[in-house]
C-alpha positions in Angstrom: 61.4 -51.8 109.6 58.4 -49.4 110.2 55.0 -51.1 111.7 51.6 -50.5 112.3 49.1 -51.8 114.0 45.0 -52.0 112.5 42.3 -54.2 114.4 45.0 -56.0 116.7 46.8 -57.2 113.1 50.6 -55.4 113.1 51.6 -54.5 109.5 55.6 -53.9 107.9 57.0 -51.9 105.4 60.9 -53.9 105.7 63.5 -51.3 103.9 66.8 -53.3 103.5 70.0 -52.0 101.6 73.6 -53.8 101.7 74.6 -57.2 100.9 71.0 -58.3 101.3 69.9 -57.4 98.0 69.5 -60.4 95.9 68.6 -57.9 92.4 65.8 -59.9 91.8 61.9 -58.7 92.5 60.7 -61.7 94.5 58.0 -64.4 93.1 55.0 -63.2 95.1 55.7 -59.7 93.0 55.4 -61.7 89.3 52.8 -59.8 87.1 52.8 -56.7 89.3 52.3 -53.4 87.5 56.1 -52.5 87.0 57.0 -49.2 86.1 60.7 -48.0 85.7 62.6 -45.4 87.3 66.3 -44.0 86.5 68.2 -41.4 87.9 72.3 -40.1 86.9 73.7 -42.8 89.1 71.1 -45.7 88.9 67.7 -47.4 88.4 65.3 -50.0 89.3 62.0 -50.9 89.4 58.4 -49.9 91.5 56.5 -52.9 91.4 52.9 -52.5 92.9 50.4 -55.4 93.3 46.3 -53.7 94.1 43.3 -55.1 94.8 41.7 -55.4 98.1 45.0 -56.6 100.2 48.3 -54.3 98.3 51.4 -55.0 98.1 54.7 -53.5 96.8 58.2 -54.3 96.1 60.8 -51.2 95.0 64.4 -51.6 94.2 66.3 -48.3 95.8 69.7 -46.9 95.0 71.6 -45.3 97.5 72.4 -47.1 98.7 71.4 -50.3 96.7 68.7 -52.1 98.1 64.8 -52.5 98.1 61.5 -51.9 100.1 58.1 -54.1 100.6 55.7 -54.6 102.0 52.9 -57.8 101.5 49.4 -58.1 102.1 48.5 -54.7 103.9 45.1 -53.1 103.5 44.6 -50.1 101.5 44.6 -47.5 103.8 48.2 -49.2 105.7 49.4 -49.2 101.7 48.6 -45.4 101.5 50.7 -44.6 104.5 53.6 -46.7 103.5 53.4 -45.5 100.3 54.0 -42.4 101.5 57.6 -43.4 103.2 57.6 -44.9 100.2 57.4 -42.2 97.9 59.5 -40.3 99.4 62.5 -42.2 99.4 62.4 -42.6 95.5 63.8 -40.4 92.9 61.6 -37.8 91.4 62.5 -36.3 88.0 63.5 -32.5 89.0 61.4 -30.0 86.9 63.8 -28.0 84.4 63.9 -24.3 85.8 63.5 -22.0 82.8 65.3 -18.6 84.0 63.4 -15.5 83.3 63.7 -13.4 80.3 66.7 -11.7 80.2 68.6 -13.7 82.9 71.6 -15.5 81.8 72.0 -19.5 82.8 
């Protein structure tokens, strides 16, 4: 669990993996913007609810589990995005070797 504190109010991102994870997205994240990730050995779903108060649910996949966090103003949602972010996979940019080099 990673807090933060604004205004006296303390804020969590809650990152759990194991036998926790039910494989379901959980009703408060219903309608969310979903968007679908994959990678060689799994995939799951980045689920992001904006407005005013943010939230966002993400499943993870090694090992298998998921991230949230509920009802956190903008700039809290920018910094946990950014644990966020940098837990999930990124699609690795195909290295093009230079002319005349061999692969």
């Amino acid at each position: 669990m990673v807090t933060t504190r604004r205004h006296g109010k303390v804020f969590e991102l809650v990152i759990v993996s194991g036998p926790y994870y039910t494989g379901r997205p959980p009703v408060w994240a219903a309608g969310c913007d979903v968007h679908n990730w994959q990678s060689p050995e799994s995939s799951g779903e980045d689920c992001r609810v904006l407005g005013t108060a943010r939230s966002r649910y993400i499943t993870l996949n090694a090992p298998m589990g998921y991230a949230q966090y509920r009802d956190v103003p903008v700039e809290i949602a920018t910094q946990f995005d950014r644990i966020l972010d940098s837990l999930c996979w990124q699609e690795w940019k195909k290295v093009h070797p230079a002319a005349g080099e061999s692969r």
